[in-house]
C-alpha positions in Angstrom: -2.1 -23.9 15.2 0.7 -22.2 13.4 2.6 -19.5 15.8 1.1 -15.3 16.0 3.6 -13.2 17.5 2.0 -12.2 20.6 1.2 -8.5 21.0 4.0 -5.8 20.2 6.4 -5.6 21.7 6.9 -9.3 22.0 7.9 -11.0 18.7 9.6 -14.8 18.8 12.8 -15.1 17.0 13.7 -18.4 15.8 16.8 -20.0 14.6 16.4 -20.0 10.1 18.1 -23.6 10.3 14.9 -25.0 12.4 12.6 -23.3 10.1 14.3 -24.8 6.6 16.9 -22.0 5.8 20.4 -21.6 5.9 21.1 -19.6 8.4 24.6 -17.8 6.9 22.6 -17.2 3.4 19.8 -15.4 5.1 21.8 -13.4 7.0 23.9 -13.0 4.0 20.1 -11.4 2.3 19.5 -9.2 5.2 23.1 -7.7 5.3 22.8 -7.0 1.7 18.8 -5.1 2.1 21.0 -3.3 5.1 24.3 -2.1 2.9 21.9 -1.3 -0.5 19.8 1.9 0.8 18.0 3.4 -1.4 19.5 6.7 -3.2 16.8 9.2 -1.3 18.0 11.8 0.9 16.7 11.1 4.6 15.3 14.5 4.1 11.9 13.8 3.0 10.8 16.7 2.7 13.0 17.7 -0.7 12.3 14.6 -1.6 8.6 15.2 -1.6 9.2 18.1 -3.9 11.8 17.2 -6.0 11.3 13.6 -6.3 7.8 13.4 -8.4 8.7 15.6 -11.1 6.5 18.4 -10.3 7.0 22.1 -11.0 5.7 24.7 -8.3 2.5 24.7 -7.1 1.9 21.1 -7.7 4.6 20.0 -5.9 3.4 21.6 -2.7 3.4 19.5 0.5 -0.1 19.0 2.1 0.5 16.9 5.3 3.3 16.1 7.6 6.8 15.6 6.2 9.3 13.8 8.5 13.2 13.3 8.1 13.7 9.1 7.7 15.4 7.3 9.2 18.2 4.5 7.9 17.3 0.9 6.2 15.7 -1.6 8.1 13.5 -4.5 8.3 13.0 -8.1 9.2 12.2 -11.3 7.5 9.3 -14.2 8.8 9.0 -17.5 8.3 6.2 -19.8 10.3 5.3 -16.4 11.7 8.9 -16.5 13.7 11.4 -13.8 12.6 14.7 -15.4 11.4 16.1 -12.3 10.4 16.4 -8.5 11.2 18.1 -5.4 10.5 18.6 -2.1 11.2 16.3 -0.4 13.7 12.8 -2.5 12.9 11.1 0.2 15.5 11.7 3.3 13.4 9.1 4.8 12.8 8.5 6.1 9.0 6.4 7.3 6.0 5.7 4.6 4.4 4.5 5.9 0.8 2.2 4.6 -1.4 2.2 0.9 0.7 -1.3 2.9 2.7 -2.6 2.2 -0.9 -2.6 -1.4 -0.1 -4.1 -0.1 3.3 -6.9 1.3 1.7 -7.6 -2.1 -0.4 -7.6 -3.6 3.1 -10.4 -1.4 4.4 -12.1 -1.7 1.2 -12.2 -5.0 2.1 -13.7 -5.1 5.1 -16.0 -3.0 3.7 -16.6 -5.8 1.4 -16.9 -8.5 3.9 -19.5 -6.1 6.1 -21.9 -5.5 3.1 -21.4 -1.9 2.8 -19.4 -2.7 0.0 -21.5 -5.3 -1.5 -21.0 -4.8 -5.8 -17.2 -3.2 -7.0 -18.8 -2.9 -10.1 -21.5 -0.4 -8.7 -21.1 2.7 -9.9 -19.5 4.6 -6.7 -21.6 7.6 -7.4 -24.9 5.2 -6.8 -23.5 3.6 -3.6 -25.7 5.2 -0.5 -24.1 7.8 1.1 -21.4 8.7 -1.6 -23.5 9.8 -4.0 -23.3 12.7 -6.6 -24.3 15.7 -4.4 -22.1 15.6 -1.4 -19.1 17.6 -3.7 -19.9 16.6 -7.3 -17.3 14.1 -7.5 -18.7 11.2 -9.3 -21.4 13.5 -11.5 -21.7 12.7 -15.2 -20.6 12.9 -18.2 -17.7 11.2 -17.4 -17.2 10.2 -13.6 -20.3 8.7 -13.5 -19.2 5.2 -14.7 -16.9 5.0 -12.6 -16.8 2.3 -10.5 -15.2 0.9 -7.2 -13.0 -1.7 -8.9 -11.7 1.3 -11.3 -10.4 3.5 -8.2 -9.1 -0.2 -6.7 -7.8 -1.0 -9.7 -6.1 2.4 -10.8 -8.4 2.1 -13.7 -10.8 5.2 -13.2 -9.7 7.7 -15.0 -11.4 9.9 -12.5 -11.0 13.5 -14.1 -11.0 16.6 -11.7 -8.9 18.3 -8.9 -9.1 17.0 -5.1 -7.5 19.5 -2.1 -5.5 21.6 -4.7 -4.5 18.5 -6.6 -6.1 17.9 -10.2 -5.6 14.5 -11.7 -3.4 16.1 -14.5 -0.8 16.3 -12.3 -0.2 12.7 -12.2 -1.7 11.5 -15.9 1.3 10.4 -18.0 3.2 8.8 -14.8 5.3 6.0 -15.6 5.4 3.6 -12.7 6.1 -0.4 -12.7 8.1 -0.5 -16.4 5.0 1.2 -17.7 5.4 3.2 -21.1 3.6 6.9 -21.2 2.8 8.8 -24.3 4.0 11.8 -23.0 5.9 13.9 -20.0 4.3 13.1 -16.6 2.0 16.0 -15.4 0.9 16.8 -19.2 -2.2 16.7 -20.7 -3.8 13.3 -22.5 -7.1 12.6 -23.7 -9.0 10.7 -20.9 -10.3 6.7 -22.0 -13.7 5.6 -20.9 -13.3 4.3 -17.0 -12.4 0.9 -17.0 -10.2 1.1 -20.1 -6.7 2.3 -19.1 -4.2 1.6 -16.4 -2.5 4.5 -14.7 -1.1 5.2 -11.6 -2.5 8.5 -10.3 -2.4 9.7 -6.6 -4.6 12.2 -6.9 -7.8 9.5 -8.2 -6.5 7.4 -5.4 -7.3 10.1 -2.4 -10.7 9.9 -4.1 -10.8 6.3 -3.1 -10.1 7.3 0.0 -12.8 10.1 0.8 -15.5 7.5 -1.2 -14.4 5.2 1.7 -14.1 7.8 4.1 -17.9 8.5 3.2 -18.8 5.0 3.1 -17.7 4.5 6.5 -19.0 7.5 8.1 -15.7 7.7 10.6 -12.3 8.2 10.3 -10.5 5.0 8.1 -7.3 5.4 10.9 -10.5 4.6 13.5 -11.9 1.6 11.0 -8.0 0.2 10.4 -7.1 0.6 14.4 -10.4 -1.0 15.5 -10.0 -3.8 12.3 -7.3 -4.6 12.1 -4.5 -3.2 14.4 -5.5 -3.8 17.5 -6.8 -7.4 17.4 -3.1 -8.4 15.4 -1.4 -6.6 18.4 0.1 -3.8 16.6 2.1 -0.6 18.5 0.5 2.1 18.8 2.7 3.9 17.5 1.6 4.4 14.2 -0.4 7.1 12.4 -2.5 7.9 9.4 -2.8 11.8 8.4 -4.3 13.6 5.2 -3.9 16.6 4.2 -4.3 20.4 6.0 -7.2 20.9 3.6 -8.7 17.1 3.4 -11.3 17.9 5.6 -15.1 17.1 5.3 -17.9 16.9 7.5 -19.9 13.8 8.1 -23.0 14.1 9.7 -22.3 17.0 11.3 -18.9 15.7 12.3 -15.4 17.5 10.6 -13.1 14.3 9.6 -10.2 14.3 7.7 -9.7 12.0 4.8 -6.1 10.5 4.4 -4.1 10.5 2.1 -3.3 7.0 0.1 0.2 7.9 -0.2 3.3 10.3 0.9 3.3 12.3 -2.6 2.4 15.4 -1.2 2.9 14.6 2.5 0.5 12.9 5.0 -0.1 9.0 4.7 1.1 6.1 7.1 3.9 6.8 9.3 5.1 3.3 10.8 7.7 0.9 11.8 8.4 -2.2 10.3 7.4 -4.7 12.8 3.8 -3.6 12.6 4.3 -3.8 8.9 5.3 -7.3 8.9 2.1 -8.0 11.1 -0.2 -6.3 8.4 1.7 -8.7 5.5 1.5 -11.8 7.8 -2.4 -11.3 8.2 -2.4 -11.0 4.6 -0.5 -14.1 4.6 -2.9 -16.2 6.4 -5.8 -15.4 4.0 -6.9 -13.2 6.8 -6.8 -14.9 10.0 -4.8 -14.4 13.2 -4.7 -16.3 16.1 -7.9 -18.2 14.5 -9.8 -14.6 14.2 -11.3 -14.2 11.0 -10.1 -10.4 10.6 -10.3 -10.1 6.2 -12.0 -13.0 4.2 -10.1 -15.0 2.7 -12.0 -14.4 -0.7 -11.2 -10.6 -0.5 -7.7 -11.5 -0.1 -8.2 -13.6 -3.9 -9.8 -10.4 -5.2 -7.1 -8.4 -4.1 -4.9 -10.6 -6.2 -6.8 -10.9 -8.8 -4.5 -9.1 -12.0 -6.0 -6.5 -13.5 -6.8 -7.6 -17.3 -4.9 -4.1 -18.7 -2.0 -4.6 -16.5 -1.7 -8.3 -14.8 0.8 -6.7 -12.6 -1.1 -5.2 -10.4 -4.6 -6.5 -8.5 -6.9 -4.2 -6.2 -4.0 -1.7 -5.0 -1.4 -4.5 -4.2 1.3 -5.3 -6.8 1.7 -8.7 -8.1 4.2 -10.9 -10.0 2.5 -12.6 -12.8 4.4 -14.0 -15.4 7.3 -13.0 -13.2 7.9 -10.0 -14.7 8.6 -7.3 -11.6 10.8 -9.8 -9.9 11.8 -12.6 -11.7 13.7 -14.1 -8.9 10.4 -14.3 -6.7 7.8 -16.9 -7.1 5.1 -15.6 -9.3 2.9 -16.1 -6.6 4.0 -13.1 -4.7 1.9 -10.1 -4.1 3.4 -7.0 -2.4 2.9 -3.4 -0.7 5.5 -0.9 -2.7 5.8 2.6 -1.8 8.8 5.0 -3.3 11.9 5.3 -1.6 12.2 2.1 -1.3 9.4 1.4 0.8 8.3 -2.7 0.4 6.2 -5.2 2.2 6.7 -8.9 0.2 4.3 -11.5 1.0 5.4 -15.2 -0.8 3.3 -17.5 -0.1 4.6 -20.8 -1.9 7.5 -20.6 0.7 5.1 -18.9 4.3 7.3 -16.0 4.2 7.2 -12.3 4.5 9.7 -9.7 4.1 9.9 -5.7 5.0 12.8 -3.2 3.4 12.1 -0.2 4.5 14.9 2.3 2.5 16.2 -0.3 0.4 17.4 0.7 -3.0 14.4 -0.5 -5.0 17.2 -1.8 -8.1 18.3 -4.2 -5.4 15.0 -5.8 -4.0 15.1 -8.5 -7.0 18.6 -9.8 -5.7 17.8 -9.7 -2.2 14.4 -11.9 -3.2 17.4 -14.0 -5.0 19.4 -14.0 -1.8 16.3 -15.2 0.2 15.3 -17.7 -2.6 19.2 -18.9 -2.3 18.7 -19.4 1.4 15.9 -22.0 1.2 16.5 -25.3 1.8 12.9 -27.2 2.3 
């Protein structure tokens, strides 16, 4: 059975040479992720309202804002870390990587049958329906569906805790071209019929889950998935002052898929690299089926109006996002700098945490370089 890293704090460290690397050139990748931090101010909090182009009130925070710390992570091969830098406990906001969170609670969703169509209409699934705050109501919301929110496809049209969704239309993200300045008004597609990155439609997600689960999604991830890959417990998952709902008589708050207006997954890096290599192993650890493995092919299936992205994890088809990376590599990308890179032709995963995201296709270069069987 291939090595798990027991649980946290314990974490084997192995020598890169034994594992097929050359040992200067991968410490010659992670002293370059180390030296290349990203151009954000470690104060988060103007970068939470400067950084998004958003004028007053939209650039309001909502949730907990925390000063960062500097760049870090580690790098795994066989499961062993062969290299690490920088202060791999630190713990961070972690950006729009809790999207990739979210797909992973949709999934076991999925894999529980309380998921059991993405192409239902989310309005019609049992216990998110129309009248618990008129989210999904027609003429337009009602077609939308759960791969449209998964795939960023929705075109969900409204405002969620003080946030409408024009405040994020025209958003170029991933090399994508806009029509217009971000925040400004464009006529909304049919669901299912245009790519855009929106925050705002992706909280939805997350209160449609939120719903569908009927307890907190920090609960359902903890219980799911933390706890039997032997996470800390260090990390956290917060929405917003005003994301609160009640739930069968319960008040819960919905998170937030993302930092853009505070909130979202504060973490370190180790636990991150646990997350990615569960991905890794289509979903096993320690020979515990935690995620099905064919979840884990949806989630990387590419989107047919932008191939570069599956079921809120990025992907590298056709090698365009990182042409130095195989194309089979998926990863977790938040902003700052924020990146969890799974490769699976080559059993590796990677976390930068605060790298300068111009420099994450040499240091996939650098690791590429460093291979030797």
């Amino acid at each position: 059975m291939p090595y798990v890293p027991p649980p946290h704090p314990e974490w084997q460290h192995a020598d890169p040479a034994a594992l097929g690397l050359d040992a200067e050139e991968i410490a010659a990748a992670a002293r370059f992720a180390d030296e290349h931090e990203t151009p954000w101010r470690r104060d988060l909090a103007y970068m939470v309202t400067h950084d998004f182009e958003e004028a007053p009130p939209w650039n309001e925070p909502l949730g907990p804002v925390r000063p960062r710390g500097g760049p870090n992570g580690l790098i795994v091969r066989g499961g062993h870390i062969v290299a690490e830098w920088g202060d791999t406990t630190q713990i961070d906001q972690t950006f729009s990587v809790a999207k990739s969170y979210l797909s992973i609670i949709a999934g076991l969703a999925w894999d529980r049958g309380l998921l059991p169509d993405l192409d239902e209409p989310v309005g019609r699934t049992p216990n998110v329906d129309w009248g618990a705050d008129g989210g999904f109501e027609p003429p337009h919301n009602d077609g939308i569906t759960w791969r449209h929110l998964l795939q960023q496809t929705s075109e969900w049209q409204g405002e969620l805790w003080g946030k409408p969704d024009l405040v994020d239309r025209n958003r170029a993200v991933g090399g994508r071209p806009t029509t217009g300045k971000k925040g400004t008004y464009r006529e909304l597609q049919r669901p299912g019929t245009f790519w855009e990155y929106n925050d705002v439609r992706v909280n939805r997600l997350a209160l449609a889950l939120l719903r569908l689960w009927r307890r907190p999604l920090p609960e359902v991830f903890r219980e799911f998935v933390m706890a039997p890959i032997g996470a800390s417990p260090d990390w956290e998952w917060h929405g917003y002052h005003n994301s609160y709902v009640e739930i069968d008589g319960v008040p819960m708050q919905s998170v937030s898929g993302g930092s853009h207006w505070g909130g979202g997954v504060f973490i370190h890096a180790q636990d991150q690299a646990r997350i990615g290599l569960l991905v890794l192993r289509g979903g096993l650890w320690a020979g515990r089926r935690i995620l099905s493995e064919e979840w884990i092919a949806r989630l990387r299936e590419p989107c047919p109006l932008y191939p570069q992205y599956g079921l809120l994890w990025w992907l590298n088809t056709g090698r365009r996002l990182y042409p130095s990376a195989p194309e089979s590599s998926y990863c977790a990308s938040g902003a700052g700098g924020n990146f969890t890179w799974l490769d699976p032709d080559h059993d590796l995963v990677a976390v930068m945490r605060w790298i300068d995201p111009a420099a994450r296709d040499d240091f996939m270069r650098l690791v590429m370089e460093a291979i030797r069987r």
